[in-house]
C-alpha positions as CSV (number, residue, x, y, z in Angstrom):
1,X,-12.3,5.0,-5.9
2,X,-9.3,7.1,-6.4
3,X,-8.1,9.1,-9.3
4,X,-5.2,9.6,-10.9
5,X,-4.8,12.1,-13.8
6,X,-1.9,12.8,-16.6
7,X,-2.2,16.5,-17.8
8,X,-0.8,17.7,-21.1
9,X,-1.5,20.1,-24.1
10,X,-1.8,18.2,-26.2
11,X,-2.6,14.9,-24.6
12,X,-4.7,12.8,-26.9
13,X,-1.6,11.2,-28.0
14,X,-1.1,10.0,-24.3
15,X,-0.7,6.5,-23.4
16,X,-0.5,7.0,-19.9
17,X,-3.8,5.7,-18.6
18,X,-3.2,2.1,-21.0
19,X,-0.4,1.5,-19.1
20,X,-1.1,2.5,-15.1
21,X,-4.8,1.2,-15.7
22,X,-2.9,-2.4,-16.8
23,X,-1.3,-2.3,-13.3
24,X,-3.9,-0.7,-11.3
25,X,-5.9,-4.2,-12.4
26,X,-3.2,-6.4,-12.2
27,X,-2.6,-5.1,-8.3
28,X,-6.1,-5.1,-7.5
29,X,-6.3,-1.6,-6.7
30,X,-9.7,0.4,-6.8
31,X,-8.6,3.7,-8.9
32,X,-8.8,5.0,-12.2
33,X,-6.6,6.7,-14.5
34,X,-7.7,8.9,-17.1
35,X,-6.0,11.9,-19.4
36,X,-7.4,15.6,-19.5
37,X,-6.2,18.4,-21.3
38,X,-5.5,21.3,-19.7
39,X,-4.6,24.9,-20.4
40,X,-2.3,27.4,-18.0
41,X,-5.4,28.8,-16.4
42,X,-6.9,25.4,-15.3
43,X,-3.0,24.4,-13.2
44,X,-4.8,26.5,-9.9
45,X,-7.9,24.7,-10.4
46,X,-6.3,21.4,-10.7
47,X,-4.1,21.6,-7.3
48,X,-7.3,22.5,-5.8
49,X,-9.3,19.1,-6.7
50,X,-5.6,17.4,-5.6
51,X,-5.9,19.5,-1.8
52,X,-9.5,18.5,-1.3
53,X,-8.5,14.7,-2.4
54,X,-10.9,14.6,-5.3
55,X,-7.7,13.8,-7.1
56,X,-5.1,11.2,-5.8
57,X,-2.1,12.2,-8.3
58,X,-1.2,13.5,-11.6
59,X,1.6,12.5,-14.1
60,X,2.4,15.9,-16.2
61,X,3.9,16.7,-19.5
62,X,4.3,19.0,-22.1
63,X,4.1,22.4,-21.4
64,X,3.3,22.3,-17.9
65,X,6.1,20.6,-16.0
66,X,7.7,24.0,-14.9
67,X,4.4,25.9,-14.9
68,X,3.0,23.7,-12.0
69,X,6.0,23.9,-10.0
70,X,4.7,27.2,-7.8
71,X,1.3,25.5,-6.9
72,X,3.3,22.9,-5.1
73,X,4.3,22.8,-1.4
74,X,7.6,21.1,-1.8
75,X,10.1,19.2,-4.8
76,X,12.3,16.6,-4.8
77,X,15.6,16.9,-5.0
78,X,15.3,15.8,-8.6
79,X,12.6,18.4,-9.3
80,X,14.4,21.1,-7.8
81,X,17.9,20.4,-9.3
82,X,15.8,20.4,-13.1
83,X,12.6,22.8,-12.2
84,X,10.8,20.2,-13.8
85,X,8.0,18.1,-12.5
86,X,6.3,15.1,-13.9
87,X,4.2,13.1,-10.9
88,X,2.4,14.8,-8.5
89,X,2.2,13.3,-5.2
90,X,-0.7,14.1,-2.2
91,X,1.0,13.0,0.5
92,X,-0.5,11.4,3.9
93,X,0.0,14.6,5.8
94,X,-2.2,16.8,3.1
95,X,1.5,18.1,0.9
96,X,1.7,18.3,-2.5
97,X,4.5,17.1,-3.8
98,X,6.6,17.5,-7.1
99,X,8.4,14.6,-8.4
100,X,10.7,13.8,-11.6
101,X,11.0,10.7,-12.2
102,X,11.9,11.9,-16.2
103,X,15.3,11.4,-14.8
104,X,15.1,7.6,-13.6
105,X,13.0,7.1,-16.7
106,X,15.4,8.2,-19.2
107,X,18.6,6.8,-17.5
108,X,17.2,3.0,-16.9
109,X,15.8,3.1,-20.7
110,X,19.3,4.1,-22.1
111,X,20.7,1.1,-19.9
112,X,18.3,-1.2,-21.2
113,X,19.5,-0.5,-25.0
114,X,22.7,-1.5,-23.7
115,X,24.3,1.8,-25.0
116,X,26.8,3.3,-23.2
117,X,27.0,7.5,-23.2
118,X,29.7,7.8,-21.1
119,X,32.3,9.6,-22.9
120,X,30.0,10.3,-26.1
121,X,28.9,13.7,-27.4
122,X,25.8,14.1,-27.5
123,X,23.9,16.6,-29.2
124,X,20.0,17.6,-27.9
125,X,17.3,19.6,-30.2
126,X,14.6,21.0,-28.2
127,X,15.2,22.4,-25.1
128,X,11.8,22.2,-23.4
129,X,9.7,19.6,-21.6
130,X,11.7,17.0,-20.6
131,X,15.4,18.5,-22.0
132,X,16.6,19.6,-18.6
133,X,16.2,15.6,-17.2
134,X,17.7,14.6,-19.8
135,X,20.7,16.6,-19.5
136,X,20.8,16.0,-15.7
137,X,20.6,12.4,-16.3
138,X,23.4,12.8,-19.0
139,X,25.8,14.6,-16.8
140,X,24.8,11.2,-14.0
141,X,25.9,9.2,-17.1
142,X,29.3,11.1,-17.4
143,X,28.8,12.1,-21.4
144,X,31.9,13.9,-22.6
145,X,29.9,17.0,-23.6
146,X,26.6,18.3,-24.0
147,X,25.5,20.7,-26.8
148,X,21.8,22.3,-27.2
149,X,19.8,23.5,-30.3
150,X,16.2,25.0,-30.2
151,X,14.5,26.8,-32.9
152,X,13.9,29.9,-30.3
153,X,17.5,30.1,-29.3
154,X,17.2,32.2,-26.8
155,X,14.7,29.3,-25.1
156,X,18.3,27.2,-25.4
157,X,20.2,29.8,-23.4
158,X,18.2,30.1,-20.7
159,X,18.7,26.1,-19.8
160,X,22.2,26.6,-20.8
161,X,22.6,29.4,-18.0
162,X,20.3,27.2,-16.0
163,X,23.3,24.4,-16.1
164,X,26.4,26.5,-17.0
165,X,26.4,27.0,-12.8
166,X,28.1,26.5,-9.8
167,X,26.7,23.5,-9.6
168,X,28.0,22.2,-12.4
169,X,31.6,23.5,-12.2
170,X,31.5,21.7,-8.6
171,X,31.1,18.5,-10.2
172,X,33.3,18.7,-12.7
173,X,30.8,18.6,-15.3
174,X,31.6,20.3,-19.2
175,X,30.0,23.4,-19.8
176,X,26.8,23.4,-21.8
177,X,26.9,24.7,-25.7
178,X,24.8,26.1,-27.5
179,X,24.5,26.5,-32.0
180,X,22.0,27.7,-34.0
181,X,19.0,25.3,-35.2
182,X,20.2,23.6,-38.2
183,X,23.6,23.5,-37.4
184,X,24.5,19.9,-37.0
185,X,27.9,19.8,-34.6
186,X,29.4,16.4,-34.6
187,X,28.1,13.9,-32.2
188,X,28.2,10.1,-31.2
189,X,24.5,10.5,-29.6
190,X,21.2,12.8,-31.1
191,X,18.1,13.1,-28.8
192,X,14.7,14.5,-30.5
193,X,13.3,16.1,-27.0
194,X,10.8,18.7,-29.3
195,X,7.7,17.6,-29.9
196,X,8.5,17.5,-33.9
197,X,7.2,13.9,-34.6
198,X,3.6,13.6,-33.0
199,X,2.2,13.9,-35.8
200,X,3.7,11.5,-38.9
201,X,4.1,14.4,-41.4
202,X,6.2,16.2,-39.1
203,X,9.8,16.9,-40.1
204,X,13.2,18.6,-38.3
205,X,14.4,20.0,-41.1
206,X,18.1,19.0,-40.1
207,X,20.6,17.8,-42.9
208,X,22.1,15.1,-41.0
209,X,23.8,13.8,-44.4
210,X,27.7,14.6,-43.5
211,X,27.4,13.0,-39.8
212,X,28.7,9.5,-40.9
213,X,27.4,5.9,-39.5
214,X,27.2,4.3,-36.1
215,X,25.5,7.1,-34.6
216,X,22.4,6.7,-32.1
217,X,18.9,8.3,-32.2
218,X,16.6,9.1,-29.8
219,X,13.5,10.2,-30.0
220,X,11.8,10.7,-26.8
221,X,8.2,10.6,-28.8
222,X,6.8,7.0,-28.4
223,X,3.7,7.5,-30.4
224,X,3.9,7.4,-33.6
225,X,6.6,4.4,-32.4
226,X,8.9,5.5,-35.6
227,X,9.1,9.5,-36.1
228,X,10.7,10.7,-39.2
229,X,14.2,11.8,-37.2
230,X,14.7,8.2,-36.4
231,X,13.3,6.8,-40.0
232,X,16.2,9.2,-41.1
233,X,18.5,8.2,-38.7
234,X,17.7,4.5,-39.9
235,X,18.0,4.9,-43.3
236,X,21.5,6.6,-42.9
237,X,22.4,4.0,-40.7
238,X,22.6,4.4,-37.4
239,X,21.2,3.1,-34.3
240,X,17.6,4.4,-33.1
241,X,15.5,4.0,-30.3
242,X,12.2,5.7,-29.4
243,X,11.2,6.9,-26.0
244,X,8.3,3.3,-25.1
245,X,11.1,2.3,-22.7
246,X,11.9,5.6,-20.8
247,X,7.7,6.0,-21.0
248,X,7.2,2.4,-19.3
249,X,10.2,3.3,-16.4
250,X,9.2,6.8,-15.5
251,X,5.5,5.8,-15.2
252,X,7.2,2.5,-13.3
253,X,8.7,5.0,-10.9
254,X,5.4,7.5,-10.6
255,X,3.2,3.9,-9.8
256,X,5.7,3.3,-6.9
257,X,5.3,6.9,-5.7
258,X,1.9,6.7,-5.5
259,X,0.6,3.0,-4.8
260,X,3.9,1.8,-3.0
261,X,3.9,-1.1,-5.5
262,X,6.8,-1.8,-7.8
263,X,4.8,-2.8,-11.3
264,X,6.2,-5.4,-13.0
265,X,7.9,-5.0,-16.4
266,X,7.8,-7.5,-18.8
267,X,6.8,-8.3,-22.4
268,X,3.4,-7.9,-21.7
269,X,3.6,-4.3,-20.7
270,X,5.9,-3.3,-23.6
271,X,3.4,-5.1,-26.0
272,X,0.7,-3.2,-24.7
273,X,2.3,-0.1,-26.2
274,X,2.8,-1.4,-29.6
């Protein structure tokens, strides 16, 4: 039986193995998925059980998705364009393989809300974890601009540096900004990427009382399914999503990668996360 692993800290909020132990049954495969938590000194470890195929893949989030990268053998183009990796791969030849599939995730749930951020502002707090897909897959959505916030600023200009590159300029893309956490620039589009909002008590501390309606928030937290930033962004009247649907597409994608099986999606699935 194979194994399959997502590694976080913390992870008990994890509903990874729910939903790719729904589809390993439903496709009849013989594996198992489970969660394990992990700290920075168990990442050599881990590769190791992946090399001697005692592991079959691992899904990976917060903070490890840039510290596993130089255990790897090689990155997508994805992975290496963000430095961020989600879904290890053992491939047939023995590689490891880094994957982000963040990117796909985030991009295919926005398009399922039927909101369009082409042309918006948006406005990201938390510039860890899964930040630099999300900006990658705003700059693929042509947003207008893209402004960061983290409460370690300096954390913010290191992704805005990151960005603000030749890459960037090449495609024509608007240069990255950066303001102090609290300050609240105007925006069409908010996107909670801290982890602020795992637990219910948690709280921004952001006075979003002068932005004005028909906003949208997003939280990328899917459990608790209503954080505090998007009861507030509710109650203030705006649009809100949490992250369920980007969580369903980018383990969608990491399925694929590893099974060669494209899992269906369908009520069923997003009840199962409810």
């Amino acid at each position: 039986m194979n194994k399959y692993l997502v590694i976080g800290n913390p992870i008990e909020h994890s509903l990874s193995p729910l939903i790719h132990n729904y589809w390993i049954k439903k496709n009849n495969i013989n594996a198992i998925y489970d969660k394990k938590k992990l700290n920075n000194n168990d990442l050599k470890d881990l590769i190791v059980k992946i090399r001697e195929r005692n592991i079959s893949g691992v899904n990976v989030t917060v903070p490890f998705k840039k510290d596993v990268i130089p255990y790897l053998d090689r990155l997508t183009l994805d992975a290496e364009t963000t430095q961020s990796v989600n879904t290890i791969q053992l491939t047939g030849d023995g590689k490891i393989v880094g994957h982000n599939t963040d990117i796909g995730g985030f991009k295919n749930a926005i398009k399922d809300t039927k909101y369009d951020p082409s042309g918006k502002r948006v406005l990201i707090l938390g510039s860890g974890g899964v930040a630099p897909s999300i900006i990658f897959a705003l700059y693929k959505m042509k947003v207008s601009s893209i402004t960061l916030t983290n409460r370690t600023k300096i954390k913010a200009e290191y992704l805005q540096n990151f960005y603000n590159s030749d890459t960037i300029e090449k495609n024509g893309w608007n240069k990255i900004k950066v303001v102090d956490w609290g300050e609240v620039p105007e925006f069409d589009m908010i996107i909670n990427a801290t982890s602020v909002g795992l637990n219910k008590n948690d709280n921004l501390e952001q006075d979003f009382s002068k932005i004005g309606k028909n906003k949208f928030f997003y939280d990328v937290i899917y459990n608790p399914k209503e954080t505090n930033f998007l009861k507030k962004g509710k109650d203030l009247g705006n649009k809100t999503e949490n992250g369920k649907k980007m969580f369903i597409f980018q383990a969608a994608e990491a399925f694929k990668i590893w099974h060669d099986i494209q899992p269906k999606i369908n009520e069923e699935v997003r009840k199962l996360l409810d």
